[in-house]
C-alpha positions as a LaTeX table, in Angstrom:
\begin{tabular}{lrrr}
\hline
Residue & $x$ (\AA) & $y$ (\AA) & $z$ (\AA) \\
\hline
Unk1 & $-23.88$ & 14.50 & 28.14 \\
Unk2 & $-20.84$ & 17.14 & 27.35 \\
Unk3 & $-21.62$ & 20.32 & 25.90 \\
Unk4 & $-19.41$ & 23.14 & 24.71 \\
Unk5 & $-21.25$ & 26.08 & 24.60 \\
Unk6 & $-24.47$ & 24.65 & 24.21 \\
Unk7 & $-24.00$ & 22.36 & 22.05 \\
Unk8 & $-23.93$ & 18.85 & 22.45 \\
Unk9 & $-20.27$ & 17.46 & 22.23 \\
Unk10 & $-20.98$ & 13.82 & 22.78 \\
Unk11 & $-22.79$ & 11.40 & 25.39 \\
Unk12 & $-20.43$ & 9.78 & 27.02 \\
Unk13 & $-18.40$ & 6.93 & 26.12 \\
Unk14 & $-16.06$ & 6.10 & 23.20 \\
Unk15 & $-17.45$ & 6.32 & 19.07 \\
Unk16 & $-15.15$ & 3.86 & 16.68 \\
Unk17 & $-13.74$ & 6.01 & 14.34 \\
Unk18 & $-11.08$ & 4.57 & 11.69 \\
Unk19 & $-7.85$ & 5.62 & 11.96 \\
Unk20 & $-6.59$ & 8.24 & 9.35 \\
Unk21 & $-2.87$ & 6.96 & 8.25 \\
Unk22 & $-1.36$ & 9.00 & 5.77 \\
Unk23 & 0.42 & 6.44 & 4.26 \\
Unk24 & $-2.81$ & 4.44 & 3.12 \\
Unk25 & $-4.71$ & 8.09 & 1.74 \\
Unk26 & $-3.86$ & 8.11 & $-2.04$ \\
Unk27 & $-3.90$ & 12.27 & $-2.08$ \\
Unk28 & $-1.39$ & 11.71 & 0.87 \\
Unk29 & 1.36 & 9.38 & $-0.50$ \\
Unk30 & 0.51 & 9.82 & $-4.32$ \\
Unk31 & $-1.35$ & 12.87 & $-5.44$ \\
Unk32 & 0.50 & 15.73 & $-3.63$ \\
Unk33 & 3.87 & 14.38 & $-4.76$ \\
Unk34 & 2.86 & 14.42 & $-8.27$ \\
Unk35 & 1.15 & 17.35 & $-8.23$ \\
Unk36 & 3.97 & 19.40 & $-6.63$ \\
Unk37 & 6.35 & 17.53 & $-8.63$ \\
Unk38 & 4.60 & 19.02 & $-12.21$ \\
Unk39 & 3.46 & 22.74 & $-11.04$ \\
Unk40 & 6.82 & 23.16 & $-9.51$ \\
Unk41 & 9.12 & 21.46 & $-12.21$ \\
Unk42 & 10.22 & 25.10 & $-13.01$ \\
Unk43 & 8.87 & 27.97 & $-10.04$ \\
Unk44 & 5.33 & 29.43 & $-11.91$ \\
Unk45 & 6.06 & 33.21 & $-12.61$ \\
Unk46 & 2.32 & 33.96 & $-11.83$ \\
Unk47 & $-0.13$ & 32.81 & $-9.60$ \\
Unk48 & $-2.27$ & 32.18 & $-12.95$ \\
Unk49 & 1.18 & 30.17 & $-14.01$ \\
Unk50 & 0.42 & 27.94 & $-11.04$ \\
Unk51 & $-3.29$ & 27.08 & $-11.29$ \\
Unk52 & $-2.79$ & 26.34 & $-15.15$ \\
Unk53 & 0.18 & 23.96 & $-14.19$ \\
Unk54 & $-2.06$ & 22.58 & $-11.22$ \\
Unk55 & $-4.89$ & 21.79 & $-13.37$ \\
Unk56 & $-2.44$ & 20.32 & $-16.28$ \\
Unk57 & $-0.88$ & 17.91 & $-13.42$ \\
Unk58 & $-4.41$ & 16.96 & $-12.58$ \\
Unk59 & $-5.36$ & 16.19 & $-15.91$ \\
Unk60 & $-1.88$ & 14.38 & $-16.40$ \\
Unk61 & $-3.11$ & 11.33 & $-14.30$ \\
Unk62 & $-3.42$ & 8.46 & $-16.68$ \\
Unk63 & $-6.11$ & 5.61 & $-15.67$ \\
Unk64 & $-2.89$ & 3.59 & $-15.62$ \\
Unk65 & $-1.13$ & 5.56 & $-12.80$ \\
Unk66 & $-4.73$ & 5.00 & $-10.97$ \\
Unk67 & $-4.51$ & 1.46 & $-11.17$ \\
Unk68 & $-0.94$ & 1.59 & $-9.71$ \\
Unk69 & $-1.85$ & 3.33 & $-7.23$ \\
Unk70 & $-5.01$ & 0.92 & $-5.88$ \\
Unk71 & $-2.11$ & $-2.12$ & $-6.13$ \\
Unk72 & 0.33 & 0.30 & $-3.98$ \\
Unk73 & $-2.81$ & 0.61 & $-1.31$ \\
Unk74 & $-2.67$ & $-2.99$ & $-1.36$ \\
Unk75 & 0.62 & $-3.30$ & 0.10 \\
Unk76 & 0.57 & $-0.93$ & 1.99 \\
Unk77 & $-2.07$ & $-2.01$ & 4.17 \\
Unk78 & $-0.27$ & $-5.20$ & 4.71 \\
Unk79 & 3.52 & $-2.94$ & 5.55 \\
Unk80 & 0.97 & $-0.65$ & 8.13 \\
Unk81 & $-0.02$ & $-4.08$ & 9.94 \\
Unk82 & 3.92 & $-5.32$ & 10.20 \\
Unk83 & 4.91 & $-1.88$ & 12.08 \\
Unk84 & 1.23 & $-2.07$ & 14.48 \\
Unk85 & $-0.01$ & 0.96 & 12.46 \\
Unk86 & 3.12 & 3.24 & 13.09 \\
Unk87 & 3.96 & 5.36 & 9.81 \\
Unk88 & 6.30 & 2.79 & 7.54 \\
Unk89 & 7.40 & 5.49 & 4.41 \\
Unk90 & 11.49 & 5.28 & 6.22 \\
Unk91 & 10.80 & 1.65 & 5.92 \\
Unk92 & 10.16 & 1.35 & 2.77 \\
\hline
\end{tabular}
C-alpha cells in the first residue's frame, strides 16, 4: 500500500484509466475555438464586456453545430487509431 501523508495513494499495481486525447474532447477541439473566436471577435472593453460575450457565444451553439460536432468525433476516433494515438490536428 503507498501512502502520501497518510493517505492512501494506491495498492499496488496498475488501474486502467482511458486515455484523455484532446483531439477526441469536444470542449478541446470545438468549444474553446468558438468560444474565443466570438468573445474575442473585437477585444471586450470590460471584464463585464467579456462574460456577456462569453455567455452570448454559449448560447450561439445551434443543435445543428452539435450534431456536427458528434459526426467530427466520429472521425476522429478512426484518424487517432491511424497515428497509434499520437495527436493528428497537423495531419489533418
Amino acid at each position: 500500500m503507498e501512502t502520501f501523508q497518510n493517505q492512501v495513494t494506491g495498492y499496488g499495481g496498475f488501474v486502467e484509466w482511458p486515455p484523455r486525447s484532446p483531439d477526441l474532447t469536444p470542449l478541446d477541439f470545438f468549444l474553446w475555438g468558438h468560444i474565443k473566436g466570438q468573445a474575442y471577435a473585437t477585444p471586450p472593453p470590460t471584464l463585464q464586456d467579456l462574460r456577456r460575450l462569453v455567455t452570448d457565444a454559449c448560447s450561439s451553439v445551434t443543435p445543428a453545430m452539435l450534431h456536427n460536432v458528434q459526426r467530427e468525433i466520429q472521425s476522429r476516433v478512426q484518424m487517432c487509431i491511424v497515428p497509434y494515438g499520437e495527436h493528428f490536428e497537423q495531419c489533418k
